[in-house]
C-alpha positions as CSV (number, residue, x, y, z in Angstrom):
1,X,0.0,0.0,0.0
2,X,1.3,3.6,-0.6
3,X,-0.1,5.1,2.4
4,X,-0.8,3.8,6.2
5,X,-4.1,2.1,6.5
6,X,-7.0,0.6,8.4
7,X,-8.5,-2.9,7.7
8,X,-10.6,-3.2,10.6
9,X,-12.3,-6.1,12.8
10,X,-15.0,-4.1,14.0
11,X,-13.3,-4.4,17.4
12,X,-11.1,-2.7,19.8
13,X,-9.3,-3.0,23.3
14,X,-11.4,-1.9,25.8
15,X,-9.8,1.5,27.2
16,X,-7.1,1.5,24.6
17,X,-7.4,1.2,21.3
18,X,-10.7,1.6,19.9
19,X,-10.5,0.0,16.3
20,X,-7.7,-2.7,16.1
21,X,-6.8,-4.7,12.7
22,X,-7.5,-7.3,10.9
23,X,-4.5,-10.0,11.7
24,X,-3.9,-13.5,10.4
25,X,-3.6,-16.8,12.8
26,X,0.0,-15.5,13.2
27,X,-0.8,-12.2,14.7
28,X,0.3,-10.1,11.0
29,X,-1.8,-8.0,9.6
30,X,-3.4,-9.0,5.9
31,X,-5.7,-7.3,3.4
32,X,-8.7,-9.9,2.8
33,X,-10.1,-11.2,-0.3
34,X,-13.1,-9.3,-0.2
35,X,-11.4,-6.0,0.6
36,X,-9.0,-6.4,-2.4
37,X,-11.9,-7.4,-4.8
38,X,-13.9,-4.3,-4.2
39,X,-10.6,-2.1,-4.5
40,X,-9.8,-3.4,-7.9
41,X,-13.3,-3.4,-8.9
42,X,-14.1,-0.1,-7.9
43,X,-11.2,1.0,-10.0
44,X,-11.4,-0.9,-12.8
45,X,-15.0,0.4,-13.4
46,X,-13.8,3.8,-13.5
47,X,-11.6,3.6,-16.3
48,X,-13.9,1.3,-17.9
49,X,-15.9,3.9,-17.7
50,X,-13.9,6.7,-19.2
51,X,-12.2,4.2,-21.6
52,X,-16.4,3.6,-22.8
53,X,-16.5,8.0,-22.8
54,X,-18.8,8.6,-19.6
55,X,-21.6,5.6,-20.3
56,X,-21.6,1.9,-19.8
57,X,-20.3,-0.2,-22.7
58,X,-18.1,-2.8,-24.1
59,X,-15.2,-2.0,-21.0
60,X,-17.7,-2.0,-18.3
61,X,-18.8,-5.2,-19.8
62,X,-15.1,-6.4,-19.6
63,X,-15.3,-5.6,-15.6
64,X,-18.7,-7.6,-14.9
65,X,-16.8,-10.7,-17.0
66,X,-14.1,-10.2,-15.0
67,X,-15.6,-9.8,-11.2
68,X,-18.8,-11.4,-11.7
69,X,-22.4,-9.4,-11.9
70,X,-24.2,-7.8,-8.8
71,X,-27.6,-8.5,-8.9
72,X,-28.2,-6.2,-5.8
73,X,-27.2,-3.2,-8.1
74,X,-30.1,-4.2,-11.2
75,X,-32.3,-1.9,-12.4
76,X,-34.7,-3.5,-12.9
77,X,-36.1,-7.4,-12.6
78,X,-33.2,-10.6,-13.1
79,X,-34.2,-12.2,-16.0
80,X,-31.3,-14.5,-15.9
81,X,-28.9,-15.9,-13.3
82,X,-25.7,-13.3,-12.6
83,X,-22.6,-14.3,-14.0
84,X,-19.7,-15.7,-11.8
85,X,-16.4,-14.1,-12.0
86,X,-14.1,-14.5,-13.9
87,X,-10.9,-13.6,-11.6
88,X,-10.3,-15.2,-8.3
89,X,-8.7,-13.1,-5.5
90,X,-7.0,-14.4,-2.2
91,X,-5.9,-12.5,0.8
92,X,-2.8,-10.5,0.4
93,X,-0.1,-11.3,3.2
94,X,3.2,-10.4,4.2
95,X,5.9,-12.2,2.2
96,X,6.6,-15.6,3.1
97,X,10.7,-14.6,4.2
98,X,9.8,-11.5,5.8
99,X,6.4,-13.4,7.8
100,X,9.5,-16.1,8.9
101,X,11.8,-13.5,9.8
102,X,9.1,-11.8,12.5
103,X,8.1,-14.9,14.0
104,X,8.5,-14.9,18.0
105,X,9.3,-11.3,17.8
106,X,7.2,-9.6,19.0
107,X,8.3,-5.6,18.8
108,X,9.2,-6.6,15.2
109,X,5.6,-7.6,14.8
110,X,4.0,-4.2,16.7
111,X,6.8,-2.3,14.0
112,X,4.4,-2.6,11.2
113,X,1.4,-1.5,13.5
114,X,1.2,2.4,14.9
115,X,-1.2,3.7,17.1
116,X,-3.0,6.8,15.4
117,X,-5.0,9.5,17.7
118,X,-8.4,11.2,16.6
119,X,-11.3,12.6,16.8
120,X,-14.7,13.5,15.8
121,X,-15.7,16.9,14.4
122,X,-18.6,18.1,15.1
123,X,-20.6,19.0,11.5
124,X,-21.9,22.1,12.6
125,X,-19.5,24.1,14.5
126,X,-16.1,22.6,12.4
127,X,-14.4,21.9,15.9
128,X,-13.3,18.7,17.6
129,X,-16.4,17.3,20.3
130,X,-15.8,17.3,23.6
131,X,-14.7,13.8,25.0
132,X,-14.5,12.1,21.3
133,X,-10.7,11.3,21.4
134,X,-10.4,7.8,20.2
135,X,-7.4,5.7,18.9
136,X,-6.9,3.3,15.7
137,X,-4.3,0.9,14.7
138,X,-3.1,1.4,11.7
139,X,-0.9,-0.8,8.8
140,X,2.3,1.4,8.0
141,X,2.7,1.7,4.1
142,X,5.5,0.0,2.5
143,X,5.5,-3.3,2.8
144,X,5.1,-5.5,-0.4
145,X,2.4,-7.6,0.1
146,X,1.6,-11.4,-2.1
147,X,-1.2,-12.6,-2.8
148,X,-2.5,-14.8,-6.0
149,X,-5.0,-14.1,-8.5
150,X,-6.2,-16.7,-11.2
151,X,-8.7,-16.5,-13.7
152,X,-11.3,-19.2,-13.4
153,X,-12.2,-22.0,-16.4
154,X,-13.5,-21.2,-18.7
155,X,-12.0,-18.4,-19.1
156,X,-8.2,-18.8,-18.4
157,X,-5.0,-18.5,-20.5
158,X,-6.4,-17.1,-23.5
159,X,-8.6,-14.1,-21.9
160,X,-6.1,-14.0,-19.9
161,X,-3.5,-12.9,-22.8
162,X,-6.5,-11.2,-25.1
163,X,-7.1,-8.7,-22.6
164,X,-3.4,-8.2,-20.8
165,X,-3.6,-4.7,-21.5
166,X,-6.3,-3.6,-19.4
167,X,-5.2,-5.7,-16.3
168,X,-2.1,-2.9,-15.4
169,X,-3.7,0.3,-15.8
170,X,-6.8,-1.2,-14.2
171,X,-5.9,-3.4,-11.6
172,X,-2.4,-2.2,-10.9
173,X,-0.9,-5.9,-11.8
174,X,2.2,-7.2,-13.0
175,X,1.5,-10.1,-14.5
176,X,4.3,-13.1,-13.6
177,X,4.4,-16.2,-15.7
């Protein structure tokens, strides 16, 4: 990631940190599957949708064929069944040397964590409300994360290689063979 972030469980540490997150069986913290797939979605239908000059058309097809179709988004009554995806995502996690190299060490693992202070503006006045201090954990940007993507049969190798193009400035992929 290029900046710090939050990938939350929805949970804190009573009277310390109020939103902690998201952390493999091994304590690290990891982007799910879910998480990713709406990021590369999201912006992969907007330059589908400039590529397809402000209106939906053969690129924001490309993206439903590629992430599968959301029914909850129709306009109007399903006359068929939504199509799958095409592309499956897994959870990004730290590399597999640097995950062995911060194992049993614990500062090394709270490194890549950082405790950031807020707190809640009031929308009226502009100014910070009284007794709305909280705390968050956040991810520090840098590290490289892995995961794997694959493109499900039928669709594999060769719409794969027809449509290579699209997958860097889309998805921000480098494709590795």
């Amino acid at each position: 990631m290029l900046s710090d972030w939050h990938i939350g469980t929805g949970s804190g540490r009573s009277g310390d940190i109020d939103s902690l997150v998201i952390r493999d069986p091994d304590g690290l913290p990891y982007i799910p599957a879910k998480t990713l797939t709406g990021i590369w979605r999201d912006a992969c239908e907007k330059v589908a949708y400039g590529l397809d000059g402000g209106t939906e058309g053969a690129w924001s097809n490309w993206v439903n064929v590629l992430f599968g179709d959301q029914p909850s988004l129709a306009k109007g009554p399903i006359s068929q069944a939504p199509r799958a995806a095409a592309v499956g995502i897994r959870a990004a996690r730290l590399p597999q040397a640097l995950r062995e190299a911060m194992q049993g060490r614990t500062l090394l693992q709270e490194a890549i964590t950082f405790i950031k202070p807020g707190v809640s503006i009031d929308p009226v006045s502009g100014c910070a409300r009284e007794d709305f201090l909280r705390f968050e954990e956040m991810v520090r940007a840098g590290p490289f994360w892995r995961l794997t993507v694959s493109l499900i049969p039928p669709f594999g190798v060769p719409l794969m290689l027809s449509k290579m193009p699209l997958l860097k400035p889309c998805c921000g992929l480098q494709p590795v063979f």
